[in-house]
N, C-alpha and C positions, 0 to 999 in steps of 0.2 A: 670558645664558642664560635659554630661557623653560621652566619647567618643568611637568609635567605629572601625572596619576595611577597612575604606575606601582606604587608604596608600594600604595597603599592596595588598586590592585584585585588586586595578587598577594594583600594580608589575605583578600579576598574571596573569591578563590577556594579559597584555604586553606579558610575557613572551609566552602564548599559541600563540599570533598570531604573535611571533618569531619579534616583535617590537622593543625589549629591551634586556639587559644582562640577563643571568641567573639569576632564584631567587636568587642562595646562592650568585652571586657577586654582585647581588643588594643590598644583605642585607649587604653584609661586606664592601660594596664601598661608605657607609651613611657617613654622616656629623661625627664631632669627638666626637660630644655628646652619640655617640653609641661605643665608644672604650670599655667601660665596658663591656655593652653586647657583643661586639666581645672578650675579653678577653674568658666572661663565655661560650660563644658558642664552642669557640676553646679549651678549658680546658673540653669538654664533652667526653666521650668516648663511640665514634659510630664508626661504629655500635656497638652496646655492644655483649656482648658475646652469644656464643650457646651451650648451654652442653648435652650430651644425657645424660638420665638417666637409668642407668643399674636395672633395678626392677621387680623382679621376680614373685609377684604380676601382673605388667603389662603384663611379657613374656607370662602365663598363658591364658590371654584374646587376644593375638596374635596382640598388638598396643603397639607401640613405642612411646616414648614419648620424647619429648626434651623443654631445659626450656630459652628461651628468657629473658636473665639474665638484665633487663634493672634498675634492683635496683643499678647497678653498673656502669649505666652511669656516676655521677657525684656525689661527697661525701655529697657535703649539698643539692644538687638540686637532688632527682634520680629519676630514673624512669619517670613512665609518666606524674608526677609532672614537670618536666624538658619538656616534651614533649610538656606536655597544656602550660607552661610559657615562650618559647621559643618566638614565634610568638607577644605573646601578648606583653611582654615587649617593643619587637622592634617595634611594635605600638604605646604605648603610648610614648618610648623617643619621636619616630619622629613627634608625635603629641606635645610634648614639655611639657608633662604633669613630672611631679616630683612625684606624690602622688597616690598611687593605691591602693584602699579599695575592700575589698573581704571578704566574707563570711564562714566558717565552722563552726563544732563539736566542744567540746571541746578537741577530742585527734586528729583533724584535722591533717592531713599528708600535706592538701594542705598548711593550716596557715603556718605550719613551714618551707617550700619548699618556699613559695612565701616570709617569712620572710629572708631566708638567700639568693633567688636571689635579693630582693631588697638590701639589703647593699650589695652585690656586686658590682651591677651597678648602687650604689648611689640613690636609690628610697626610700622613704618614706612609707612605707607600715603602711594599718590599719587593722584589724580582728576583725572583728563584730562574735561576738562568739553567737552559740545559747544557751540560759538560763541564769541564773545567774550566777554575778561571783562567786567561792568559793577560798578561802585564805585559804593554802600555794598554789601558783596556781601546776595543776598537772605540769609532767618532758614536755611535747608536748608543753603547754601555755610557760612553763616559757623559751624553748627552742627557741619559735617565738619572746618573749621578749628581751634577749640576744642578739637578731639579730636584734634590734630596733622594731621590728612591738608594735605599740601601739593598746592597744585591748580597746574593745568597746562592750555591752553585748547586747542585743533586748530579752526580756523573749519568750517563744515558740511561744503564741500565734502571737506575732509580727512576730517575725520570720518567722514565715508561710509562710506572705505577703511579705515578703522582697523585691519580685522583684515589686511591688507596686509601683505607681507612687508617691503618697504620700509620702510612705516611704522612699523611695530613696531622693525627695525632702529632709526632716526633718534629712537626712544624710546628702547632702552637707550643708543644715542651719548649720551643729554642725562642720563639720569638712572641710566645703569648699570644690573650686574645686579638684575632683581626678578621675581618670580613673580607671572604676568600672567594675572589672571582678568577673563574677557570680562563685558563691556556687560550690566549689569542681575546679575553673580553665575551667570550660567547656562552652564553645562558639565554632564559627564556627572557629577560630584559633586554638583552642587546640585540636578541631577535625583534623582538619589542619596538624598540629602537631602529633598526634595520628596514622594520614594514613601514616606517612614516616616507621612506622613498617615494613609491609610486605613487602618494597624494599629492606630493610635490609636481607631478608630470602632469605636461596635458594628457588628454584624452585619444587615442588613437596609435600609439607605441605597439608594433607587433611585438616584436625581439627584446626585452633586457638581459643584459649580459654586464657580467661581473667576476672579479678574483676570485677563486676559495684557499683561503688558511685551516681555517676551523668550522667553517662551512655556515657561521651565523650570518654573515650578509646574505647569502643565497636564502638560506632560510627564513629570514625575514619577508624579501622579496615572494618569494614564491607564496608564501602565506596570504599574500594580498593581490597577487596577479588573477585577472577576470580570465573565463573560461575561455575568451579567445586568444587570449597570450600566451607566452611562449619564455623560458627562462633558460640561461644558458649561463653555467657556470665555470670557470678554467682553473683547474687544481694550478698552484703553486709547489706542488708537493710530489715525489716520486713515490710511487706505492699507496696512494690514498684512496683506495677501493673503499676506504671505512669511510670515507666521505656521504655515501648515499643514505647506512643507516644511519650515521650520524645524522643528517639533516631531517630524514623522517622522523624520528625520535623528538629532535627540536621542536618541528612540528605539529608534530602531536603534544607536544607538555605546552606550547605556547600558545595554538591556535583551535586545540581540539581537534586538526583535520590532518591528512595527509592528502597532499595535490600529486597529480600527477604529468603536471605539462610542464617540465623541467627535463634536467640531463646534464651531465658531468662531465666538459672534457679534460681526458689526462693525458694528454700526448702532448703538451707545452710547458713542462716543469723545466725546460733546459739542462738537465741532472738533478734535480733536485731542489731545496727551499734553497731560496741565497747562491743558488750556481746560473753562471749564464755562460754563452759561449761568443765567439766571433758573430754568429746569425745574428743574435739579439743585440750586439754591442751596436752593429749594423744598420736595425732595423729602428733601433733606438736614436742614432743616429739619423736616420733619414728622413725617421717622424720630426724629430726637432726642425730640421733644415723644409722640409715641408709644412709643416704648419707651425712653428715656431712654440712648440709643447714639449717642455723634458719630461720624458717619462720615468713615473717611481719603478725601478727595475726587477724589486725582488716579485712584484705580484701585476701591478698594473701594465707593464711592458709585457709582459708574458700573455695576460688577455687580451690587449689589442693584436699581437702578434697571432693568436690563436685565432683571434675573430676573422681579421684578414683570410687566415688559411682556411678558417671557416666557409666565407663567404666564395672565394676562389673555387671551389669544392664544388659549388651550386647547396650547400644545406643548406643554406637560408636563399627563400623564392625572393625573385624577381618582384619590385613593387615593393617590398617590405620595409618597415621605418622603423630601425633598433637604436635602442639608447645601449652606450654603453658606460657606468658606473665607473669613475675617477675616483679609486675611494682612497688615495694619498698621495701627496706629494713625494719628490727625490727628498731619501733622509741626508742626514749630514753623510761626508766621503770620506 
């Protein structure tokens, strides 16, 4: 049985048409099979922080820059990993489900995220990895295993199909019923999830800017950004032109709307998801020794690098105040 957000968005609507409690006392006033999850919800630190960054590079081009520190929400859950997993958990407890299977990469940030909030609040996690397995597994695989997630390999071309109906089938045949959240943590929950950003901000942010894997932070964000803002997303990925309907699509099933003040750069994947080259080893490098910030390489170093070339460019005017979204920390190496 693969289960979905019925729970949660009937709270929802409760909540718009002022029928019911708030969302958050909804969610904290659940049965006691949810103490876990209120444990981990209450252990996050939100909002997370906001830091300007002093960069004389930036002063130059006349835009200010500030960094939406959400790698530091929560030590093994952070960032937007923590964001997309929030909602969704409290779905499947209350759906009664124990067992949650999800999909990545092999140096997946979501595998590892979704593997230490399952043992927090007592879940069974599985990670269907793309390709084959390779032994010693890397520090990300062996780091989701420590935290029990038991993995599960599909070679690429399977993979492709994953969200296949077959396929999904020939997964519960092997591993039985579980509550199955897609590739990278991204549905309309973790878009969900995703839009509580910009409440967190003050008032007055031209630019937000952030990574795309699977394109659910963008989509959350932009869901919620006011008609005079401005959204800017940087694939992580080579070839993700499907990034755009994917995120309209989100959009539409999560907000009822499709925005239009957004756009997708893809010209900073460095080769692709998990490749980097000397530039970024570099640039990764010089951000640390300037402002004393290691950057997460596979997504976050790629948008700050992009933003820079961004702003270098003149696309973003003069006077402008962009936040730009930290949404993880450097994994294990």
């Amino acid at each position: 049985m693969i289960l979905h957000w019925t729970g949660l968005a009937r709270a929802l609507r409760w909540e718009e048409e002022g029928t019911a409690p708030s969302l958050e006392g909804w969610l904290l006033s659940a049965d006691g099979g949810l103490r876990p999850w209120d444990a981990l919800v209450s252990s996050a630190r939100l909002p997370s922080p906001v830091e300007y960054l002093n960069d004389d590079r930036l002063r130059t081009k006349g835009v200010q820059l500030w960094l939406k520190r959400d790698d530091l929400i929560h030590p093994d859950v952070p960032g937007n990993k923590w964001r997309k997993l929030k909602y969704n958990l409290h779905e499947m407890i209350t759906q009664n489900h124990s067992v949650l299977l999800t999909f990545g990469g092999a140096y997946s940030n979501h595998l590892r995220a979704t593997a230490a909030a399952g043992r927090a609040c007592g879940i069974s996690t599985i990670g269907i990895v793309r390709g084959e397995e390779h032994l010693p597994l890397n520090p990300s695989l062996a780091y989701a295993v420590s935290h029990g997630m038991r993995l599960g390999y599909l070679d690429r071309a399977t993979y492709r199909k994953k969200n296949d109906r077959n396929i999904i089938a020939s997964l519960q045949r092997e591993y039985g019923s579980f509550y199955l959240l897609p590739e990278g943590g991204t549905n309309e929950l973790a878009a969900l999830g995703c839009s509580e950003i910009l409440a967190e901000l003050e008032p007055g942010f031209d630019v937000i800017c952030c990574p795309c894997g699977t394109g659910g932070t963008l989509a959350g964000i932009v869901g919620t950004l006011s008609a005079d803002q401005y959204a800017i997303g940087f694939s992580a990925l080579k070839g993700a032109a499907f990034l755009e309907s994917d995120i309209d699509a989100l959009q539409r099933r999560t907000f009822g709307v499709r925005t239009r003040n957004w756009r997708i750069e893809y010209g900073y994947h460095f080769g692709g998801f998990a490749k980097k080259n000397a530039d970024l080893e570099f640039f990764i490098a010089e951000f640390k020794r300037l402002h004393g910030l290691d950057l997460e390489w596979v997504y976050v170093a790629k948008m700050m690098y992009g933003l820079y070339a961004v702003i270098d460019r003149g696309d973003i005017a003069r006077g402008s105040k962009v936040m730009a979204i930290i949404t993880g920390p450097p994994g294990p190496e």
